[in-house]
C-alpha positions in Angstrom: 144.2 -19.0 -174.2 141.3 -16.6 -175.4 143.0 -15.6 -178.4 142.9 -19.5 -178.8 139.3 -19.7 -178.3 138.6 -17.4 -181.0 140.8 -18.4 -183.5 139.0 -21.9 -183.3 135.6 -20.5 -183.0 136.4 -18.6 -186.8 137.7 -22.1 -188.1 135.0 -24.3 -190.6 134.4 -27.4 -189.2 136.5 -29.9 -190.7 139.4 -27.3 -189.0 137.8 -27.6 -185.6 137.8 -31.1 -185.5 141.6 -31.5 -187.0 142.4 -28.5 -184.1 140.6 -30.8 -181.7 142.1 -34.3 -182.5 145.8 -32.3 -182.6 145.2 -30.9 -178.5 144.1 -34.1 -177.9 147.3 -35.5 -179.4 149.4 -32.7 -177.1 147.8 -33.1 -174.0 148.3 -36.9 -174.3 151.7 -35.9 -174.9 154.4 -37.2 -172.1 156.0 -33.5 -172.2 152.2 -31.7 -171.8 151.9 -30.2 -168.4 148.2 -32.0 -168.4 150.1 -35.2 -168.8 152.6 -34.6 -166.0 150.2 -33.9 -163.5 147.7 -36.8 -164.0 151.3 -38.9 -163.6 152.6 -37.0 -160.4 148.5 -37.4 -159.1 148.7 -41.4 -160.1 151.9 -42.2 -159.3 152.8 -39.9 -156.0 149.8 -38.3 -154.7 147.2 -41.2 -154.8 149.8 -43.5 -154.2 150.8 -41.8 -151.0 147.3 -41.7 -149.7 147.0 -45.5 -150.3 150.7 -46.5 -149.0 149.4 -44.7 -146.0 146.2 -46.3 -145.3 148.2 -49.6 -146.1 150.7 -48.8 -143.2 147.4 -48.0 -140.6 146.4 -51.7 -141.2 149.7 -53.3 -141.5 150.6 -52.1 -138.0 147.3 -52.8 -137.0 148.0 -56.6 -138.1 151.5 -56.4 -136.1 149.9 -55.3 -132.9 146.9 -57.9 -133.3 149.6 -60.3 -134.0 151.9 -59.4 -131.1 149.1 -59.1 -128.2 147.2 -62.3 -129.4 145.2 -64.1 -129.2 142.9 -61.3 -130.6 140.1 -62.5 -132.9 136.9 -62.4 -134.2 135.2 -59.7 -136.9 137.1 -56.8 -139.0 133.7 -54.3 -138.4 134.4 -51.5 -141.9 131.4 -48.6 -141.6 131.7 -47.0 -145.0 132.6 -49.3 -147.4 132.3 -47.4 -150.4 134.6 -49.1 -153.5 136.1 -51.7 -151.5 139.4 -50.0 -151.3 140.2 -50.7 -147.7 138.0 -54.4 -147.3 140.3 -55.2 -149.7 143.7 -53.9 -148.0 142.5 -55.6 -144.6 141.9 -58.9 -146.4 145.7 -58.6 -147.6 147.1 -57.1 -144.1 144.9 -59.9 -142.0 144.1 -63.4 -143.5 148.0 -65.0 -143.2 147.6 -64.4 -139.5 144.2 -64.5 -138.6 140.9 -66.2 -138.9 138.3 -63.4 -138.9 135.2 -62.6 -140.4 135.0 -59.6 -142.2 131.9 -57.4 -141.9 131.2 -54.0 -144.4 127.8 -51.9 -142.6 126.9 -49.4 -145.4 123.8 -47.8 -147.1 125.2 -48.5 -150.6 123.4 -45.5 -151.3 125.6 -43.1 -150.6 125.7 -40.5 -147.8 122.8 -39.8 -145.5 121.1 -36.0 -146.5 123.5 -33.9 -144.7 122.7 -32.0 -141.8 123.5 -28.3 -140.6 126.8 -29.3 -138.5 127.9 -31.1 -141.4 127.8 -29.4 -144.2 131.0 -29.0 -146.3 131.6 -28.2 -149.8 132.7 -31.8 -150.5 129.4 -33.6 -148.9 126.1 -34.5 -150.7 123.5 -36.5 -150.3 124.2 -39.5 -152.6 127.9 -39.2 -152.6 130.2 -42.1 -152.2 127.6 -44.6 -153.1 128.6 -47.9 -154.5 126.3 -51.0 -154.8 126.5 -53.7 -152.5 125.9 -56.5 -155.3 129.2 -55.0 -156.9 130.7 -54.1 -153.9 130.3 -58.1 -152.7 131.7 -58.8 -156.3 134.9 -56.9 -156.2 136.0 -57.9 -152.6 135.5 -61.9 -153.4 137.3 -61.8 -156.9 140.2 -59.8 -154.8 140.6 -63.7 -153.5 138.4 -63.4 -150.0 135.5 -66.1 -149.8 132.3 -65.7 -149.9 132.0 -67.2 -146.5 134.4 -64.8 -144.7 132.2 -61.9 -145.8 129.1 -60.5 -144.4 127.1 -57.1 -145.6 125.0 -55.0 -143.7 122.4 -52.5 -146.0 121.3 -49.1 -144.5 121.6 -45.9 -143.0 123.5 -46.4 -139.3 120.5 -44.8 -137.3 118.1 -47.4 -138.5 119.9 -50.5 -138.9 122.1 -50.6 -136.2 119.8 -52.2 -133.8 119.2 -54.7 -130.9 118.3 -57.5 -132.8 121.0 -57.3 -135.4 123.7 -56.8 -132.5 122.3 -60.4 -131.3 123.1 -61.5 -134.7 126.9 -60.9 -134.4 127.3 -61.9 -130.2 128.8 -62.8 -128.6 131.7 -62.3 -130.6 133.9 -59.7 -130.4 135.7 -57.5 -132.6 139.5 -57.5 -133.5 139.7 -54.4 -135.3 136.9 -51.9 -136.1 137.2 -49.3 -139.2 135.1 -46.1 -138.9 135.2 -44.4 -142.3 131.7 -42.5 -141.9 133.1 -39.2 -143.0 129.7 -37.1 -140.7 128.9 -36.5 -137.4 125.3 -37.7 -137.7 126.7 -41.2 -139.2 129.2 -41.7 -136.5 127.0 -41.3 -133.3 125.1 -44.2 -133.7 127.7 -46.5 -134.9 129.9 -45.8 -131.6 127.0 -46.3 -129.8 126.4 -50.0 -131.2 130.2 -51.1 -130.9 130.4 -51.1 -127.0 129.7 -54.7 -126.0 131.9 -55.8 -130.0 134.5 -54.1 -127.6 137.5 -56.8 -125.7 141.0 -55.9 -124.6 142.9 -55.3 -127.6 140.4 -54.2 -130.0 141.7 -51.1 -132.6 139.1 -48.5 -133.4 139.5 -46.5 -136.3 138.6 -43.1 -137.4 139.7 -42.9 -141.3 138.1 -39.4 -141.8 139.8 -38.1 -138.5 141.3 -34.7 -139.5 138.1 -33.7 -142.0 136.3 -30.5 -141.0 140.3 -28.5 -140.4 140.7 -31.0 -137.9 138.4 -29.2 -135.5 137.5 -31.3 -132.3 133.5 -29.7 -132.8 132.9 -31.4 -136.1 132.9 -34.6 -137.6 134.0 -37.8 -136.2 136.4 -36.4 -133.4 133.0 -34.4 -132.0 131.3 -38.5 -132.1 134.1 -40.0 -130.6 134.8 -37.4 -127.1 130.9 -37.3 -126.8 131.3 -41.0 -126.7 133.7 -41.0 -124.2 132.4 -38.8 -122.5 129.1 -41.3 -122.4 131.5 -44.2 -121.2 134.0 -42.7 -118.5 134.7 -45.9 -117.6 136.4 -47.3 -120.4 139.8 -47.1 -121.5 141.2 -46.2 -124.5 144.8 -45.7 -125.4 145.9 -43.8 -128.6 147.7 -45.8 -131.5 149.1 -45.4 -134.7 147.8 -42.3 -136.9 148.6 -40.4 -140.2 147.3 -37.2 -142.1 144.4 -38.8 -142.7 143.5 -41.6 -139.8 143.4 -41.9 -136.1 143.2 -45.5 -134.1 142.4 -46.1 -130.6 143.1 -49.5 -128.6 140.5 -50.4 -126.3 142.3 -51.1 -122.3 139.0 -52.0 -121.0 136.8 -51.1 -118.5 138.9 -48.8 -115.3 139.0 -50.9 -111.9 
């Protein structure tokens, strides 16, 4: 590959741009090893992640389905490109009237703090607007009246006075896709009294940070139970990426 570089650093310029036109015609070529792998990452790779994710909600909707009456909001913090408002829309609306909720900062992640840090985070990350966000989840076929945003980072917005905003409903299903430690605390914290028999809690970035129980959202979720001994939470369906929990309610 260097003696490559060369030769086409000695060529004129109307060479280099044939040379360049010609890799571009290989590489697009269905034998190229460039090719193949873009194919294998489309068609396996990415489309295992999202048969996945589809399965978490799907079984989700089977257990809502078999234990109902369970209703009320679909609670998504982290809403990024709309990927999984979209699949709950498609696992959910046959079966269920709810209202579908996506708490974000649309500005991408929060600055990133010390027990956080990993070579994948950045402030700004992950941010998709909310205008566009709105617009790709209502031309997917949900209406405009079955979906609410919430703007800002969790710490500030999730307050009192929003909370009285959404009661005394409950929540059927609640998706926590906050990828940080800092993000997820105060989320956790404001779900308690969304919680009923029956509702599904969600981790999506579950097994980020190695996995380890000290980082990330599994450090949020035992210092949250650890906060509420006295309710009851009973592990459900997981995959490489996700873990859900079913709320039991409060012990006797």
């Amino acid at each position: 590959m260097d003696t490559l570089r060369r030769i086409y650093r000695r060529l004129p310029s109307p060479s280099q741009r044939l040379a360049r036109k010609l890799w571009g015609i290989l590489a697009d070529s269905p034998f190229s090893s460039q090719h193949q792998r873009q194919k294998w990452i489309r068609d396996v790779y990415t489309a295992f992640g999202r048969n996945e994710r589809q399965r978490i909600f799907l079984s989700i909707a089977r257990f809502l389905h078999i234990n109902r009456p369970i209703s009320g909001y679909y609670f998504e913090f982290g809403c990024n490109e709309a990927n999984t408002m979209r699949m709950a829309w498609d696992a959910f609306h046959h079966l269920f009237d709810l209202t579908y909720v996506g708490f974000d900062s649309f500005e991408g992640l929060p600055e990133i703090d010390d027990i956080d840090k990993q070579e994948i985070w950045e402030k700004g990350k992950l941010a998709y607007a909310e205008q566009e966000f709105i617009k790709t989840v209502t031309r997917h076929g949900m209406p405009k009246d079955k979906l609410v945003t919430v703007r800002g980072f969790y710490d500030a917005v999730l307050t009192e006075q929003l909370k009285s905003q959404f009661l005394p409903g409950k929540a059927a299903m609640i998706y926590v896709d906050c990828d940080l430690y800092r993000s997820t605390v105060p989320v956790l914290a404001w779900i308690v009294d969304f919680l009923q028999r029956g509702t599904v809690v969600v981790f999506d970035d579950w097994n980020c940070f190695c996995g380890d129980p000290d980082l990330g959202e599994r450090r949020a979720w035992r210092e949250f139970q650890g906060q509420h001994p006295t309710l009851r939470f009973q592990e459900f369906v997981s995959t490489n990426e996700a873990q859900a929990f079913v709320f039991l309610g409060p012990r006797d």
